[in-house]
C-alpha positions in Angstrom: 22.6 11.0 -145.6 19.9 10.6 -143.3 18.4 6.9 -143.7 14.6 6.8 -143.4 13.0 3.4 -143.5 9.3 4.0 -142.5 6.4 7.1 -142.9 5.0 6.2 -139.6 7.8 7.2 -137.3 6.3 10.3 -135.4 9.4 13.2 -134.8 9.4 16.3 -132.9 11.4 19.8 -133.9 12.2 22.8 -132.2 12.4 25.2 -135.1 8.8 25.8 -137.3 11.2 26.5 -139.9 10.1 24.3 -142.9 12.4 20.4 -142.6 13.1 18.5 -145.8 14.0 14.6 -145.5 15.9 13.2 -148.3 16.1 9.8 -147.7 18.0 6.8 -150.2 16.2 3.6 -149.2 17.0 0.4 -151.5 14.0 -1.3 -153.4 14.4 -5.3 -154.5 16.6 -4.2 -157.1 18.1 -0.9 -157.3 18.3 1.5 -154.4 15.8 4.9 -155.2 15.6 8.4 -154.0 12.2 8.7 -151.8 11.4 12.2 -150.5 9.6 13.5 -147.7 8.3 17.0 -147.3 7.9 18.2 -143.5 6.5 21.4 -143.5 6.0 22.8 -140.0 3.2 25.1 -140.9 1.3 22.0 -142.3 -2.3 20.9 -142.4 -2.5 20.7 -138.3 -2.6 24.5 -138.4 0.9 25.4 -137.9 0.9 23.3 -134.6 3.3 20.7 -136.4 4.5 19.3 -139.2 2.6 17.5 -142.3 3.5 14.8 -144.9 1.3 14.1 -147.5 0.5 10.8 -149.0 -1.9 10.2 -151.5 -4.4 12.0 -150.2 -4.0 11.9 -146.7 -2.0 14.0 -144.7 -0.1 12.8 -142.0 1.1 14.6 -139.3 4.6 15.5 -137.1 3.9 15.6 -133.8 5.3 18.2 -131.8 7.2 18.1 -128.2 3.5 18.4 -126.3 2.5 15.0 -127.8 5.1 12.2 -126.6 2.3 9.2 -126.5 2.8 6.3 -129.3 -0.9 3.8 -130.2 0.4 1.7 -127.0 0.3 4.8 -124.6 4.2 4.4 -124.5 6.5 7.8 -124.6 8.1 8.7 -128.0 9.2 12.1 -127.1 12.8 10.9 -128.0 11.8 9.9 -131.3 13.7 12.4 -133.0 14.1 15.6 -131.3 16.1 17.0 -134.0 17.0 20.7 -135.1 16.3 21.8 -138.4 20.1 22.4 -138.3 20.8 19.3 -136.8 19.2 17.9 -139.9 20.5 20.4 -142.5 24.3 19.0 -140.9 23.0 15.5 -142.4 23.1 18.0 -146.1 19.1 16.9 -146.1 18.0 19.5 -148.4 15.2 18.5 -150.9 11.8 18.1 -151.0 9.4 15.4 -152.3 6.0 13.3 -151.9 5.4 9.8 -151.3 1.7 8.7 -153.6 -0.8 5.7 -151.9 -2.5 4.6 -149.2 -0.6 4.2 -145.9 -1.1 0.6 -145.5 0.7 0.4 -149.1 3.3 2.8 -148.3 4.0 1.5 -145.0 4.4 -2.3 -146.5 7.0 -1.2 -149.2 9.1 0.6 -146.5 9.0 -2.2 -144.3 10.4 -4.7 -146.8 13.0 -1.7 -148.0 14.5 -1.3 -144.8 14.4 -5.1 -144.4 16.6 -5.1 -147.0 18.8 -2.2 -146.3 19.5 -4.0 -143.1 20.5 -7.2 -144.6 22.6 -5.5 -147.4 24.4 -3.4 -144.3 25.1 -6.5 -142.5 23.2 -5.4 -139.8 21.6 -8.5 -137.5 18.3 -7.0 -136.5 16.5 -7.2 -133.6 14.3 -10.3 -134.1 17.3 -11.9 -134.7 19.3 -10.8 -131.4 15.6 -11.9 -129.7 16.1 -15.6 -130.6 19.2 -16.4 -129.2 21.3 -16.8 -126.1 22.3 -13.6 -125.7 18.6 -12.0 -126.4 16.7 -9.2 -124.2 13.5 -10.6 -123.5 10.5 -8.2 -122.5 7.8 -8.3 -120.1 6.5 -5.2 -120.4 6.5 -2.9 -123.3 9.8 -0.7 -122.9 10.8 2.3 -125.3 14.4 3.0 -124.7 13.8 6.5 -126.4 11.6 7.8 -123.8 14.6 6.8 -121.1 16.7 9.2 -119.8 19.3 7.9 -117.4 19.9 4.5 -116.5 21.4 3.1 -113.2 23.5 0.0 -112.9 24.2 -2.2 -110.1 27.4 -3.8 -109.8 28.2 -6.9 -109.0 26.8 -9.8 -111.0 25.5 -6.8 -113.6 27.9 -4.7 -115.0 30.7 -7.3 -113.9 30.5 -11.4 -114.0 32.3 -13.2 -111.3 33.6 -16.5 -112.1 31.0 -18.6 -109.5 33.2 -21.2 -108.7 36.2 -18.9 -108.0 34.0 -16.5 -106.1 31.5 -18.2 -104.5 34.2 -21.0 -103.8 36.0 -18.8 -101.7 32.9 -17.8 -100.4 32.3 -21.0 -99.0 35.5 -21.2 -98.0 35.7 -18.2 -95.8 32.1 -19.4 -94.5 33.4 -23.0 -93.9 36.6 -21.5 -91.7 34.0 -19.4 -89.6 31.5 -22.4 -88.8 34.5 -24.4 -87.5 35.8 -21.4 -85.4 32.3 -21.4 -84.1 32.4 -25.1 -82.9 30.9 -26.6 -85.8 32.2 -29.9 -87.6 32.8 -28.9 -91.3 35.5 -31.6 -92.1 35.4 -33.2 -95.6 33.1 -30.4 -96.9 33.7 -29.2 -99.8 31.9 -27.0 -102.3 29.5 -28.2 -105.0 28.1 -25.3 -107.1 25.3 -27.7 -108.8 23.5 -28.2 -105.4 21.9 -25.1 -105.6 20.6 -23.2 -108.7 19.0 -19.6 -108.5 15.5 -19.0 -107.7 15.4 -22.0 -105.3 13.6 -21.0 -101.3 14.9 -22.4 -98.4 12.8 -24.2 -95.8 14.0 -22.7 -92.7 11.9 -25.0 -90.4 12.1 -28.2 -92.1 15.5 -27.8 -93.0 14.8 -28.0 -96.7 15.3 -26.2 -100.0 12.4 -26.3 -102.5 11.4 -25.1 -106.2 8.0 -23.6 -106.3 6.2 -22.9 -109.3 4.4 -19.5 -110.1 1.9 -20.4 -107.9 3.5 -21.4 -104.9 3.4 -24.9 -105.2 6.5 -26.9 -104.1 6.9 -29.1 -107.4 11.1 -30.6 -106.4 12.4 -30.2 -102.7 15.8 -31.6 -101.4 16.7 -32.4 -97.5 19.9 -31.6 -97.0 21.7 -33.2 -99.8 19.2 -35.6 -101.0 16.3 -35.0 -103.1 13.0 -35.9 -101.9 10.5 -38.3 -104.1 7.3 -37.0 -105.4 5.4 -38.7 -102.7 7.4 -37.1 -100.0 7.1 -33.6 -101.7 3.3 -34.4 -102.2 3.5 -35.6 -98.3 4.8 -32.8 -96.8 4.0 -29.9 -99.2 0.4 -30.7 -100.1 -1.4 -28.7 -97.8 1.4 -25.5 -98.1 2.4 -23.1 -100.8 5.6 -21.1 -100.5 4.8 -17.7 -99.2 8.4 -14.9 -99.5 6.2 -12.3 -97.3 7.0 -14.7 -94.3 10.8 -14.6 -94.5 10.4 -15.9 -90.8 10.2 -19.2 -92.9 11.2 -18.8 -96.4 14.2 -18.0 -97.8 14.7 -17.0 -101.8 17.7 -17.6 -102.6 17.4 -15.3 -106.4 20.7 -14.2 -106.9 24.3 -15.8 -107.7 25.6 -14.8 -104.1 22.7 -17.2 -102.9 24.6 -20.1 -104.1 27.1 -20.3 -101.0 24.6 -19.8 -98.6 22.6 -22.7 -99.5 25.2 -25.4 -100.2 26.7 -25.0 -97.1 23.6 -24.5 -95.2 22.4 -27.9 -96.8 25.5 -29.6 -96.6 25.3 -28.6 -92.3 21.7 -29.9 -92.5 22.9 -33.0 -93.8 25.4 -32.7 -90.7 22.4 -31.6 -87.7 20.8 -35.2 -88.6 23.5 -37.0 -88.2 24.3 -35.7 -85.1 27.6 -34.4 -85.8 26.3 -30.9 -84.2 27.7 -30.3 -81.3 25.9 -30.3 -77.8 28.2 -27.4 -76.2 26.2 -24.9 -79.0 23.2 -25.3 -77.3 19.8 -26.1 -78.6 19.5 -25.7 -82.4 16.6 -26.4 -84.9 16.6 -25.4 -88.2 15.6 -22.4 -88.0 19.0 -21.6 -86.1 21.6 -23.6 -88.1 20.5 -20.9 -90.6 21.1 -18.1 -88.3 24.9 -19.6 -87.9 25.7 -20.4 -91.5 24.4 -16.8 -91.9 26.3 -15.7 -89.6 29.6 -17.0 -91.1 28.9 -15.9 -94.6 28.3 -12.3 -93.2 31.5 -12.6 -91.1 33.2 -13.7 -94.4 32.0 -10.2 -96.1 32.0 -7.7 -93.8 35.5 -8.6 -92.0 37.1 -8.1 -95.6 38.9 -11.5 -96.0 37.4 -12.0 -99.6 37.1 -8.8 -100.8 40.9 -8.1 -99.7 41.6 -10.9 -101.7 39.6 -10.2 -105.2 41.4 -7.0 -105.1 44.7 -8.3 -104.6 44.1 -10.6 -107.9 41.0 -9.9 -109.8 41.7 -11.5 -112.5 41.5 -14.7 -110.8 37.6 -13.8 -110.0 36.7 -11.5 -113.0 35.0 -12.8 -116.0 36.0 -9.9 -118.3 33.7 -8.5 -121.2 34.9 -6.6 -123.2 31.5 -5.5 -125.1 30.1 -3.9 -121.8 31.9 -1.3 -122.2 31.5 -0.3 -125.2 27.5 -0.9 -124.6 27.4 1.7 -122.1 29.1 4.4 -124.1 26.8 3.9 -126.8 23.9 4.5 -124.7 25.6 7.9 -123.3 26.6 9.2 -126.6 23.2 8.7 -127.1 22.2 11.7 -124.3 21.4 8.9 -121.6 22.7 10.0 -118.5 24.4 6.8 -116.7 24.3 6.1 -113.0 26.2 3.6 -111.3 24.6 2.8 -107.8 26.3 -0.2 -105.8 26.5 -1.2 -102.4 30.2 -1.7 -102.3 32.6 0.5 -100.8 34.6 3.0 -103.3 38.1 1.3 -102.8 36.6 -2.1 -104.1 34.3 -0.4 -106.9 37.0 1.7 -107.9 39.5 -1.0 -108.3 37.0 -3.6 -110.3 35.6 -1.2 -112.4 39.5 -0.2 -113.4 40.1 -3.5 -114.2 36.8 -4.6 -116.0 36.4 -0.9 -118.1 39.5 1.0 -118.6 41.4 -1.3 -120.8 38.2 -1.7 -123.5 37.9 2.4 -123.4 38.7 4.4 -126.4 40.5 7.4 -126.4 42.3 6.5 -122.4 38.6 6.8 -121.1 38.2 5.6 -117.4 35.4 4.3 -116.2 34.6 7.2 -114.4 34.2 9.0 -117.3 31.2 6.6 -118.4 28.9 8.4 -115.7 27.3 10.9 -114.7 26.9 9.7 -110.7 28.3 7.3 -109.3 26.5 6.3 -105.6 28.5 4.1 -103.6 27.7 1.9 -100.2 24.1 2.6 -101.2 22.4 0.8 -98.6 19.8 -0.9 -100.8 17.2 -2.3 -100.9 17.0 1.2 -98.3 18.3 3.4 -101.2 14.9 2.7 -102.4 13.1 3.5 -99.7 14.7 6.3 -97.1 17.2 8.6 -96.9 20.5 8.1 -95.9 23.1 10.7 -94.9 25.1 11.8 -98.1 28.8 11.9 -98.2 31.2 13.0 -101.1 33.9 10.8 -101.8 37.1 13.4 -101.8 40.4 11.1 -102.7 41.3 7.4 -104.7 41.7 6.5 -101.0 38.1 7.0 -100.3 38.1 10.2 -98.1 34.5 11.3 -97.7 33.3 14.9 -96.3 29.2 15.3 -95.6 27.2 17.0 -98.4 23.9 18.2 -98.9 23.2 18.1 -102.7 24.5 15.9 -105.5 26.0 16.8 -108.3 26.4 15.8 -112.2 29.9 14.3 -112.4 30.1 13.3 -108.3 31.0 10.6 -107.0 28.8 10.1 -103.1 28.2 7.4 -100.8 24.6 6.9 -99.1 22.2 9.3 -100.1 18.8 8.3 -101.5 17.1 7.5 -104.9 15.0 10.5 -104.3 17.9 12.6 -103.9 19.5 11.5 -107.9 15.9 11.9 -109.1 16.1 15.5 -107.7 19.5 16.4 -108.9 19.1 14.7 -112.3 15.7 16.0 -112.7 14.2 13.0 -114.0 11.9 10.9 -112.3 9.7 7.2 -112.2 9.6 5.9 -115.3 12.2 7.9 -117.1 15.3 5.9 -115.4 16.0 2.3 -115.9 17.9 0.6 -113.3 19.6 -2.8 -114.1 20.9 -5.0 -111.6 21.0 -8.7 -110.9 18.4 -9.1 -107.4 15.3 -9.4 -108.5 14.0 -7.7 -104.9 17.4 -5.5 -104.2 17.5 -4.2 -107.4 14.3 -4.4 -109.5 11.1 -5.1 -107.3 11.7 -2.3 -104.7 13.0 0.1 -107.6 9.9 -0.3 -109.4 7.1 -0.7 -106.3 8.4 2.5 -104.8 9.4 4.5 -107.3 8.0 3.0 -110.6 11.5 3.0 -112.0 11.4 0.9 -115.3 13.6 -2.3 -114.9 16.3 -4.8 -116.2 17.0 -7.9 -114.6 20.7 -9.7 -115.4 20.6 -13.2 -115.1 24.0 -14.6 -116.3 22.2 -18.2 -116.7 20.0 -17.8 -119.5 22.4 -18.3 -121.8 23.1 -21.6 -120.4 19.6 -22.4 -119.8 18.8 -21.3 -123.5 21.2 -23.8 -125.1 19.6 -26.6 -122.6 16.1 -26.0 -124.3 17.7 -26.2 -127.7 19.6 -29.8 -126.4 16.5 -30.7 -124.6 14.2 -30.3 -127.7 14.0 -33.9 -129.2 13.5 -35.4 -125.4 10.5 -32.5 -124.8 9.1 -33.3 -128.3 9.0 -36.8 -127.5 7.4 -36.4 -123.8 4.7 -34.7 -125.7 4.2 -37.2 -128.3 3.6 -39.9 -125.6 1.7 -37.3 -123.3 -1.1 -36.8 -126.2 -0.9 -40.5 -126.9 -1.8 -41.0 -123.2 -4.6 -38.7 -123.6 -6.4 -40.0 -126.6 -6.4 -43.2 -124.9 -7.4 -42.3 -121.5 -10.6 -40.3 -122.8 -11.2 -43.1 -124.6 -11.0 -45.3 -121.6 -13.3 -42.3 -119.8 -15.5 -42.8 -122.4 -16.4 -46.9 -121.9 -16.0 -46.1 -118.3 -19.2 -44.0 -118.3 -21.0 -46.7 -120.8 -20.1 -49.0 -118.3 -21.7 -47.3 -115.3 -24.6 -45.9 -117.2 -25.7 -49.8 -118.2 -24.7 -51.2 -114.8 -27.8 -49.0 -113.8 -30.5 -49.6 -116.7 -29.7 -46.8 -118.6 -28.3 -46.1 -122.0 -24.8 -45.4 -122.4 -24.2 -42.2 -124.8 -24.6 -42.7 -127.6 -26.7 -45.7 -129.6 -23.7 -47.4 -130.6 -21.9 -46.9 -127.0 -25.1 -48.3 -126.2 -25.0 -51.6 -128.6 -21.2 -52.8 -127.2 -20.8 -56.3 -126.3 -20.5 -56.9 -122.5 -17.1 -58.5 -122.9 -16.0 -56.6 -125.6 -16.5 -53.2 -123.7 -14.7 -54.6 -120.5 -12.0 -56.2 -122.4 -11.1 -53.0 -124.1 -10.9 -51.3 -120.7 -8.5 -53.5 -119.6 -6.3 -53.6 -122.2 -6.8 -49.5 -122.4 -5.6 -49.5 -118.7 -2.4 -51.3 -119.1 -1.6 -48.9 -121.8 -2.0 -46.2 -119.6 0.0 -47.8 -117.1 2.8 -48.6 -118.9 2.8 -45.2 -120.5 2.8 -43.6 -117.7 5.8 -45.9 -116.5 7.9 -44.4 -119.7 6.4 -41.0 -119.4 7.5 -40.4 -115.5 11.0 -40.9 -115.7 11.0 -38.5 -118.6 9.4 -36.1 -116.9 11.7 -36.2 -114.0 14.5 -36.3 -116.4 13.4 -33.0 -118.0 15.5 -30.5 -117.3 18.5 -32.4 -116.6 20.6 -30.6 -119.5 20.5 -27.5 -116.7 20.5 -29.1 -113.1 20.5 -33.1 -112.5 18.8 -31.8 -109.8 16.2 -29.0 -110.0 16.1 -29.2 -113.8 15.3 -25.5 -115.7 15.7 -22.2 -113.9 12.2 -20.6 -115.3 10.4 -23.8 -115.1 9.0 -25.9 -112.6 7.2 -29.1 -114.0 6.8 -30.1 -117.3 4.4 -27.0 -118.3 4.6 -24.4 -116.0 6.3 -21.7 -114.7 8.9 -21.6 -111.7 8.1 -19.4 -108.4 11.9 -17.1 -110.3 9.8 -16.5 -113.5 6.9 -15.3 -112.0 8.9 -12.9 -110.3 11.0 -12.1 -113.2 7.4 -11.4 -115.4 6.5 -9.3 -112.8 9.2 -7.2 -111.7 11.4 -6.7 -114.5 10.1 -5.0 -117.8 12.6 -6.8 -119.6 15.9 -9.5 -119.0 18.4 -10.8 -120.0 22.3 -12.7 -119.4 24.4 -9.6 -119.6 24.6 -5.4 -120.0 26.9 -6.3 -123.2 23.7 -8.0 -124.8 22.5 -4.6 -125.7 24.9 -4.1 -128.0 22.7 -6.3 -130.1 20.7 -3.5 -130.1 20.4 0.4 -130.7 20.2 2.9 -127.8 16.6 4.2 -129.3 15.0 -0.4 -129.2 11.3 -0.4 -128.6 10.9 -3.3 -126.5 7.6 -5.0 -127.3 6.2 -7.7 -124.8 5.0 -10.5 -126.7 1.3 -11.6 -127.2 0.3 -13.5 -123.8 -1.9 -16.6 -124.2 -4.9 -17.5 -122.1 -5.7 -21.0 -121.6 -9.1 -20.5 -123.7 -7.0 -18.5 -126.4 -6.8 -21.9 -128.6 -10.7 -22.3 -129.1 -11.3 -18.5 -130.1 -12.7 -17.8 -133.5 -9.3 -15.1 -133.8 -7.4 -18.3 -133.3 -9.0 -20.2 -135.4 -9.3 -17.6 -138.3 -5.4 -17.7 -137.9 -4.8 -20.8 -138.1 -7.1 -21.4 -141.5 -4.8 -18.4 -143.3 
């Protein structure tokens, strides 16, 4: 029986062969038969179907008219046969009587309750928690048709202790086989949190908020005061087009890099750099740590030895899976497109998917490409040679044209657009880089976008712990407020009669010379002392995260971090893992929330709200 919960869902059908909807939907206390009759020779003229309510007839759009009251596709509304929905036994034929507005409000709060009595969380619900997707930009999953995953830190977690650990391990052995001193090192994954930009002349690593400004920075391994920050970063705001100079370190592989290029800062100061490496600044004790970390991936080391045991590296999910088969059964077409070799892919996708598949699926089975050593950010950009991988052992030959079902290394994401026949903003590609993966994706190619950012879920539980601190930080914030504009206040009284003239107002005017100047000074201590209670909080704020850096999408007590603007910007919606839309149907209409303007609060809308 074919649930239908509200009037205004728009469908389209490919027969004009009259549709009937039967539809059992439960009122507050028993559950009712509501009909709907679809005619498809209706009162549009035999362009579509009609549906008549009261007196007004409302109409089925057709396949030519795919555009929603937000401009977003719905062309995958429905898209069902009238034999696809005579399979469903929907066979009768009815009217629903009253204004729209009325209709639409009873079938609201029916399928509100049809949810609840089916034990079905909705989606508001999924929204407010750890493992929510949050959205930037409006996104209607229905008008999707394939979606690409990266790998790595998306469609599998690595344990970041285990993995970047050896990381830095790897990195560590290199830097001493290059001459450096590395001894009593050792690995401290809360140095360095993601979204963080390294200083590559100064030697420092920084948190920027949307705007560029350096609001926390650490020198090597010790964070800097505010006056130093203020000192040094006053004039400057982090810019990532000079990566001459800047560094964004905005993904989880990031975290080895920077600990150990920190910790060797730390070491270049104290002189424990050798003289035999020749001249180095900053700028070039970068270069070497970089150097060792690429060493430590490319000459296969580590990944020889995730393979070997992955399930000392692999934080398995066993949701994900099933996630992704619910979105093919759905018609998307899946894409996996990763810059790893095929050996490595193969072996961690066998070990993270096959064992939660139904039915002995492999992973393979899950997609309809897969696109190996892709090459990106590149992949986005140019064409690479394509090759077809031929054997388990990753035997390529050199092809010309993909194919639904292949599996290729290199190629292009022109090249799946053209083979899949879908293009810009009818794939979604989730990864974990928020340039790699989802800025260049949707600058050159206007894919839509999913950023995975395994932290959120830790972050999300710190702003629930943190809530009684922040509420009190506020309390003493507005406190400080009311009395420093009252202090402003007698401060302008003060000056105005120090020159003749009248203060501003009569009474203002009237104050006793003592009184007014004692008030002041008591006013001013309060402020002082206030603001010696309110700056430890503030730098305090946070701590729940980082000790350090305090919240990933926030830098300062009020605004956003230089990540979050990025993630707003790039990514039409986020979230910790691919398993979090199981919380959620294939067919979701992501809608961004309402974005406030500083001026928003004073609006007569605003205020209008507020009264009701």
């Amino acid at each position: 029986m074919l649930l239908w919960g509200s009037m205004s869902t728009k469908m389209s059908f490919a027969s004009s062969t009259p549709a009937v909807f039967i539809a059992k939907i439960p009122d507050r206390r028993s559950y009712s038969t509501r009909m709907v009759n679809c005619s498809a020779a209706g009162a549009d003229g035999g362009r579509g179907g009609g549906v008549t309510v009261g007196d007004e007839v409302f109409s089925v759009t057709t396949s030519s008219k795919y555009v929603d009251y937000l401009g977003q596709s719905t062309k995958g509304d429905l898209n069902l046969s009238l034999d696809s929905l005579q399979s469903f036994g929907i066979d009768g034929q009815a009217t629903l009587k009253g204004p729209i507005e009325e209709v639409a409000r009873t079938e609201a709060q029916a399928a509100e309750n049809l949810i609840r009595d089916l034990g079905i969380p909705g989606p508001f619900s999924a929204r407010h928690s750890p493992r929510g997707i949050f959205c930037s930009r409006t996104l209607n999953l229905r008008s999707i048709s394939a979606i690409g995953y990266d790998m790595d830190y998306t469609l599998m977690h690595y344990n970041v202790m285990a993995w970047e650990g050896r990381a830095y391990d790897y990195c560590m052995d290199n830097l001493r086989n290059m001459g450096f001193r590395v001894d009593g090192l050792a690995f401290d994954p809360d140095l360095v949190i993601r979204g963080l930009v390294i200083d590559k002349e100064k030697g420092n690593l920084v948190k920027a908020d949307r705007f560029g400004y350096v609001k926390r920075a650490m020198h090597g391994t010790n964070m800097l005061s505010n006056r130093a920050v203020s000192e040094i970063y006053g004039r400057e705001l982090v810019d990532l087009r000079n990566q001459s100079r800047w560094e964004f370190l905005n993904t989880f592989f990031s975290v080895s890099e920077g600990v150990a290029y920190m910790q060797m800062v730390d070491r270049f100061d104290e002189g424990a750099i050798s003289a035999d490496l020749g001249p180095l600044d900053y700028k070039g004790l970068y270069k070497a740590v970089g150097k060792a970390l690429f060493r430590a991936h490319v000459e296969g080391q580590l990944k020889h030895e995730i393979m070997s045991s992955p399930e000392l590296f692999v934080e398995p999910d066993p949701e994900l899976p099933l996630a992704l088969l619910d979105q093919k059964e759905a018609g998307k077409r899946l894409l996996l497109i990763t810059n790893s070799d095929y050996q490595y892919t193969d072996k961690m996708m066998k070990h993270s998917f096959n064992r939660y598949l139904p039915n002995d699926m492999g992973w393979r089975d899950l997609f309809d490409m897969v696109i190996v050593s892709a090459r990106k950010p590149e992949f986005f950009q140019m064409s690479h040679p394509l090759y077809e991988v031929m054997t388990g052992e990753g035997l390529m030959r050199p092809c010309f044209k993909a194919e639904t079902g292949g599996v290729y290394s290199g190629g292009s994401a022109q090249m799946v657009e053209s083979s899949l026949n879908v293009h810009g903003d009818e794939i979604l590609y989730v990864g974990d880089h928020i340039y790699t993966d989802v800025s260049v994706s949707k600058v050159h190619l206007r894919w839509r976008t999913a950023l995975i950012c395994r932290e959120l879920e830790h972050e999300y539980k710190a702003l629930i712990g943190s809530h009684g601190h922040r509420a009190r930080l506020i309390e003493l914030i507005n406190k400080k407020e009311v009395v420093g504009d009252l202090f402003n206040q007698l401060r302008l009284a003060h000056q105005r009669r120090s020159q003749g003239r009248p203060a501003q107002t009569r009474a203002a005017t009237k104050l006793d010379d003592k009184e007014l100047t004692e008030t002041m000074q008591k006013l001013l201590i309060v402020m002082q002392r206030l603001d010696e209670k309110i700056g430890p909080m503030l730098e305090s704020d946070g701590e729940l995260f980082n000790k350090r850096w305090g919240f990933l999408s926030r830098a300062g007590f009020w605004d956003k971090s230089h990540l979050m603007r990025q993630i707003e910007k790039y990514a039409d919606i986020y979230t910790s893992r691919v398993s979090n839309f199981l919380n959620y149907t294939p067919f979701m209409y992501f809608r961004s929330q309402e974005q406030s303007l500083a001026h928003d609060s004073d609006s007569p809308l605003h205020d209008s709200a507020m009264e009701n």
